[in-house]
Structure formats: structure tokens, C-alpha cells
N, C-alpha and C positions, 0 to 999 in steps of 0.2 A: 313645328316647334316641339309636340310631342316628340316625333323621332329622335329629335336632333340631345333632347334631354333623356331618351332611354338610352341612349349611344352613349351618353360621358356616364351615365349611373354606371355602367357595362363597365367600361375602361378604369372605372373609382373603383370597382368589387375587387377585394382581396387577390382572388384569385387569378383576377385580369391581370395584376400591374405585375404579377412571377409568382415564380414558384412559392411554396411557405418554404421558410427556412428553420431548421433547428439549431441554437448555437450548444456548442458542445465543450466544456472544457477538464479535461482532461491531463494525465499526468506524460510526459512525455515518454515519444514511440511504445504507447502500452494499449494502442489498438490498430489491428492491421486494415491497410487502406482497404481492403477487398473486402474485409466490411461493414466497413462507411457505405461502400460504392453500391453492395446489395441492398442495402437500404433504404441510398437513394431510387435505385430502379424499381422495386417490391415498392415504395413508398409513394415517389414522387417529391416526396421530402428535401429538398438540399442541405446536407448538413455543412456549418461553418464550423470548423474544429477547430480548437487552439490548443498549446497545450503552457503546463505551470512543471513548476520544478519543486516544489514543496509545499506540504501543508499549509505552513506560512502565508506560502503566495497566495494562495486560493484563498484563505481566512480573511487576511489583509484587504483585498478587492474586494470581496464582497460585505464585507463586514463597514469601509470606507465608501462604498458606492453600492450602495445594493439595489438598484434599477439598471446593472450594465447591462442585463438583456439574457445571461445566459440559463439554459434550458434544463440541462443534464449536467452533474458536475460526480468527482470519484474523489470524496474524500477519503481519509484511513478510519480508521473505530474510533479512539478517542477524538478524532477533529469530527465526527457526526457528531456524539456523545455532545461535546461542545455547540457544534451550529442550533444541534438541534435544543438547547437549551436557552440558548439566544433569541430564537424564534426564526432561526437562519434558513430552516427547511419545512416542504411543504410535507404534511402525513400524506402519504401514498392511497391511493384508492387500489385498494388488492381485487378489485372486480376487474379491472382493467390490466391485472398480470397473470394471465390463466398459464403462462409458463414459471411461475413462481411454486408450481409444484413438485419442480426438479431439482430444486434444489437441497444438497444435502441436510439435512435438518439436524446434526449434529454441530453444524456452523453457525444456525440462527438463532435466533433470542438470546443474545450476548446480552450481559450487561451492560452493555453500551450505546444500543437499541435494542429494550425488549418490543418483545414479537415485531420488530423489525418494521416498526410503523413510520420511520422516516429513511429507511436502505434497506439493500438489498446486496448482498454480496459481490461482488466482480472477479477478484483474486487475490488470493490470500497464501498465505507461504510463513516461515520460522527465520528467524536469525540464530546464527551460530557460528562456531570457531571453523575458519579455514587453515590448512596447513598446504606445502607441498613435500611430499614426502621423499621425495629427493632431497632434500635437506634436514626435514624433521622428521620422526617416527613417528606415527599416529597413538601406539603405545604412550608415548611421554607424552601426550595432549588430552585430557578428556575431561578436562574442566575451563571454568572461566579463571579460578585460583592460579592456575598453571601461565594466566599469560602474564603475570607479576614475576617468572622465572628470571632471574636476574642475566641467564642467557641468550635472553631475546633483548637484548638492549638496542634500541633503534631499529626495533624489526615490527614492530606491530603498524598494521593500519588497522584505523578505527575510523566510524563514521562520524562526518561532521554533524550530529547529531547529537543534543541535550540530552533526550529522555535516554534513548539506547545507550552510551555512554556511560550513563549512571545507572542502569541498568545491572549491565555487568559487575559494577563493584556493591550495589544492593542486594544480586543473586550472591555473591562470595560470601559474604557478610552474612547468608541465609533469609533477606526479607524479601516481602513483595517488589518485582518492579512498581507498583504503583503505591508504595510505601508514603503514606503521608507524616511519618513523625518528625518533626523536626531534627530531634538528635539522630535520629537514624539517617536522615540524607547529609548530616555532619559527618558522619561517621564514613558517610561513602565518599564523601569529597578527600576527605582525609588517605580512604585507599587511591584513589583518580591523581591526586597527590605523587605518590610514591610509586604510582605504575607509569610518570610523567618520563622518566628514561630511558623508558622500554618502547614510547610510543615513535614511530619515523615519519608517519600522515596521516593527515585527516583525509577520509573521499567524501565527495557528494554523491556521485553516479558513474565512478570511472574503476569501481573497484577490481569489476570483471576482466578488465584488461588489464589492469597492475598486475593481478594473478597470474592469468596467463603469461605477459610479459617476465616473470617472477622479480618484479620489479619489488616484491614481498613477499617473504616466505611462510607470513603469518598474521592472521587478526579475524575481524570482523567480516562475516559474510550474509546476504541473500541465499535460499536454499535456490531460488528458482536461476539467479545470477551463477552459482555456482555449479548447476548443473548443467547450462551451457557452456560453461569455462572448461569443463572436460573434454567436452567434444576437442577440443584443442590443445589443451593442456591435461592428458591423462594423468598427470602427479598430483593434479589437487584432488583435498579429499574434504569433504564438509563433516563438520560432529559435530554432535548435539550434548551439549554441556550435560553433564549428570547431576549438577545443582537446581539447574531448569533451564529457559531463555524463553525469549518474546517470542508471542504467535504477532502475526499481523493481517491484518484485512482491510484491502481499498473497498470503498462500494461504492455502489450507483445511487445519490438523491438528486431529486429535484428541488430549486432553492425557491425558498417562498415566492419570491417575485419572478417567478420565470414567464415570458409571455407568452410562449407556448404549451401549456400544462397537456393537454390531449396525445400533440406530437409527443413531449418529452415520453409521456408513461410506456408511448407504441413502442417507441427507442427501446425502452429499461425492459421492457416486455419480448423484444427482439434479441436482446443481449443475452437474456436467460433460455433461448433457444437452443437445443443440446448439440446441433451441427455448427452452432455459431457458437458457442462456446467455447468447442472443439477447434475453431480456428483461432480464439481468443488468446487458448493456452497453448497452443502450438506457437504462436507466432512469440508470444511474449516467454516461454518457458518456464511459466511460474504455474502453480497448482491453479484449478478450478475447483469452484465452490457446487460445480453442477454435478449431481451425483449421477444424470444419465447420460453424461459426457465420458464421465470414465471409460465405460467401455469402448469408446472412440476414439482412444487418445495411440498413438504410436505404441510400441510393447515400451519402447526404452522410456518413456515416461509413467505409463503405468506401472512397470516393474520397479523403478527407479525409488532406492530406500531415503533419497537425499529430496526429492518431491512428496512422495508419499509415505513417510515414517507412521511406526505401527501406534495400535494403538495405548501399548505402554508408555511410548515414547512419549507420545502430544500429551499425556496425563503433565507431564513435565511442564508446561507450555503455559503460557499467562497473557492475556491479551493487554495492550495500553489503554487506559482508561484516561478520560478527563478528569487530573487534580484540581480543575479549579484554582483558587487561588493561591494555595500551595505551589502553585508552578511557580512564580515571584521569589520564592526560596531556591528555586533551584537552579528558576536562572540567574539569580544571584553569583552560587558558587560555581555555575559556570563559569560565565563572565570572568568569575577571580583564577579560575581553572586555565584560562586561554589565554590571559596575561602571564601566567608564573605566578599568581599571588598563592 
């Protein structure tokens, strides 16, 4: 009878009934399989990976269900800013990221997480105006002002995107993107308004290939999207508005209710690793946050002025913050923006 009950405690133990699993959810194709898979081999870990398509989604799940089970999630700056305000994120135990020392420290302690006690950087990159200059001169573009030019009528794409959108007509107008005045986000609805004839599409995730296809000769771009698009299309060329534009950063937190908290941290610990980071931003071609990745990166990305702008340039650059409930203003005049009102 003893045996027979040491034999089922055996087969009940955790690590009898399989492997641990980490679930993983993440933003789509923005981590390469081959480092899932080192993971799981170094680890033993099985990772279950999903991925979301926007902030939104992430928010909505877990804010609606917050016991789904997930481990490790990459929100952007202001959606931590947000989770972690909620009580949506667990603080990070920094004894247990001893590769959290490579990372650049001009990127952390954002206001959005200071000293970075619920994320950790992943990748991060700028928005700004793409042209192709087979059509447009780079000359005649170097503002957001500029794409109101009443000769790009039906030529802009713009991201289907509230904040960024209104962004651009905030920067013309000279305020913060994260502008809480009332009449100043009037003000900018008013331009979004009148730049309504100039605009041909909204993207969610397909801009890279509009461009290349020159299916658009002009609007909104990704620095990291856009550096890829060359490789293909040598005529696009990415600028950096001289009024300013959005920096942006996804990171790594763990959600409060994650039932893995151990695995999670080895994950976010593994991710900041400088040869795995090195495949993070290779694969995805957006900047890394790892300052000892750099020198591991390909010359055409290290070189490259459209991934790594100087540092006059990023002076330029303003990260999204959570407005809080000022956001109800704005998606307000969205809303009236996407009807014609």
C-alpha cells in the first residue's frame, strides 16, 4: 500500500505530469522562433506563445479576464504607465535580472516607468514621415506641416491609430504629443479636419509593403519598418520631422497574476541577453534597447541613420504617456474624425 501511494504522489508532482510551461503573449512576428526554441532547450521550459495586434487587445484580455494564465506580456510605455497604475503588473525582482545591466540607461527611467520597477525595455524605435523620392524630393518634406501640402491630396497614409494621428497635428500646432488641454486637442482635431483630403489610408501593420509596392508615396512610418523597406525599395527615405515626433518603446512585464513568476523573470532575464538580443533586432529590424548588443549588430544596422539617429536628433523625440482620462476627449474627436463629422 505504501508503494502503491508513493507511485501516484510521483505521477501528481508538477514535474511528473510535463514539462512547466511559460505562456507568452506578445505582439505579432516580433520574436524570432530560434529564440523561443534556445530557450526551451537552455531551459527545459515549453514556451506557449500567442500573439495580439494592439495595445488594445492586450488591455482588454487582461483587464476583462485577469487569471488567463499569461506569463510574460510586451506592452508599449504608456500601456505599462496604464497597467501598472491598475495594479495590472507585478514589480520586478531586479536580483533575478543580472543581465539588466546592459542595458542602455539613457532608455530607462522613463516617466512612464520610473527606475523601471514594472519593465524592462524590448524595442524601441521613432515614428516619422516617409517619402519615395522618385516621386517626392526629400527637400520639399521635413516637417509634419508639410503633409497638409494641398498636393498630396489622396496621397497620405496614416496609422490607424488615435494617439499617433493626433499627434502629428499637436506637433504642427507646436504642443506636447501628450498635451492634456482641452482646447488644444480642439485645436488639433480642427487641423486632422482639414488634412482629411490629403489622407488615401489608414494601416494597422501593412505599411511596409504599401511603400515598397509604392502603393503610397507618402505619410506615416516605423523607423525599424522602414529600414527594412529599403532593402527593397531603395527610393524610400525615412525623416525625422524638425518640429519633433514620437519615440516609442514595447517592454517586457510580467502581469500580476502570472502563475509562473520564476520562469517569467528567467525569460525577461534571457531576453536582455546581448547575443539574444542581437537576434531579437536582427530578426525584427527595429533598434535594441541593449547597449552591448550594439556592437553585434550587422554594420548596415549599426551604421544606419534611420535605426540609430544622433543624438541631436532624439533631443527632438517625446515618448506616449498615459493621459488618463483625458483619453475620453480624444477619443471622442476621433470617433467624429472617422465619420466625417
Amino acid at each position: 500500500m505504501r508503494l502503491l501511494l508513493l507511485v501516484f504522489m510521483f505521477l501528481m508532482a508538477p514535474n511528473a505530469v510535463g514539462k512547466q510551461v511559460l505562456n507568452v503573449y506578445n505582439w505579432a512576428d516580433y520574436m524570432p522562433q530560434s529564440v523561443i526554441k534556445k530557450f526551451e532547450t537552455e531551459t527545459g521550459i515549453q514556451i506557449n506563445y500567442t500573439e495580439y495586434d494592439s495595445n488594445e487587445t492586450l488591455y482588454a484580455k487582461l483587464k476583462t479576464t485577469p487569471k488567463l494564465g499569461y506569463d510574460v506580456i510586451f506592452p508599449s510605455s504608456y500601456y505599462v504607465q496604464r497597467m501598472s497604475k491598475e495594479n495590472m503588473l507585478l514589480a520586478l525582482d531586479r536580483t533575478k535580472l543580472s543581465n539588466f545591466k546592459y542595458l542602455n540607461a539613457a532608455l530607462l527611467n522613463q516617466s512612464f516607468d520610473p527606475n523601471n520597477r514594472f519593465s524592462v525595455p524590448y524595442l524601441w524605435g521613432t515614428m516619422g514621415i516617409v517619402i519615395n523620392k522618385k516621386f517626392i524630393s526629400p527637400a520639399q518634406v521635413t516637417s509634419f506641416r508639410d503633409l497638409w501640402n494641398p498636393r498630396f491630396k489622396n496621397q497620405l497614409l496614416l496609422f490607424d491609430d488615435m494617439r499617433e494621428v493626433f499627434a502629428i497635428a499637436l506637433l504642427k500646432l507646436g504642443y506636447s504629443i501628450n498635451d492634456t488641454n482641452k482646447e488644444h486637442i480642439h485645436q488639433a482635431y480642427l487641423q486632422l479636419k482639414t488634412l482629411w483630403p490629403n489622407i488615401k489610408l489608414f494601416s494597422v501593420e501593412a505599411e511596409q509593403n504599401i511603400y515598397i509596392d509604392e502603393d503610397a508615396y507618402i505619410g506615416l512610418g516605423l523607423n525599424g519598418d522602414i529600414f527594412n523597406a529599403t532593402s527593397e525599395n531603395p527610393n524610400l527615405v525615412y525623416i525625422y520631422p524638425k518640429e519633433g515626433f514620437e519615440l516609442w518603446m514595447d517592454c517586457i512585464a510580467i502581469p500580476n497574476n502570472a502563475p509562473h513568476i520564476d520562469a517569467a523573470l528567467a525569460f525577461v532575464n534571457f531576453l536582455m541577453r546581448p547575443e539574444i538580443a542581437k537576434e531579437i533586432a536582427v530578426a525584427t529590424g527595429f533598434s535594441t534597447p541593449n547597449k552591448a548588443t550594439v556592437p553585434l549588430l550587422p554594420a548596415a544596422m549599426r551604421m544606419s541613420p534611420i535605426l540609430n539617429p544622433d543624438t541631436k536628433t532624439l533631443q527632438r523625440g517625446e515618448f506616449l504617456v498615459d493621459l488618463g482620462d483625458i483619453n475620453a476627449v480624444y477619443e471622442d474627436y476621433w470617433n467624429r474624425l472617422k465619420i466625417g463629422d
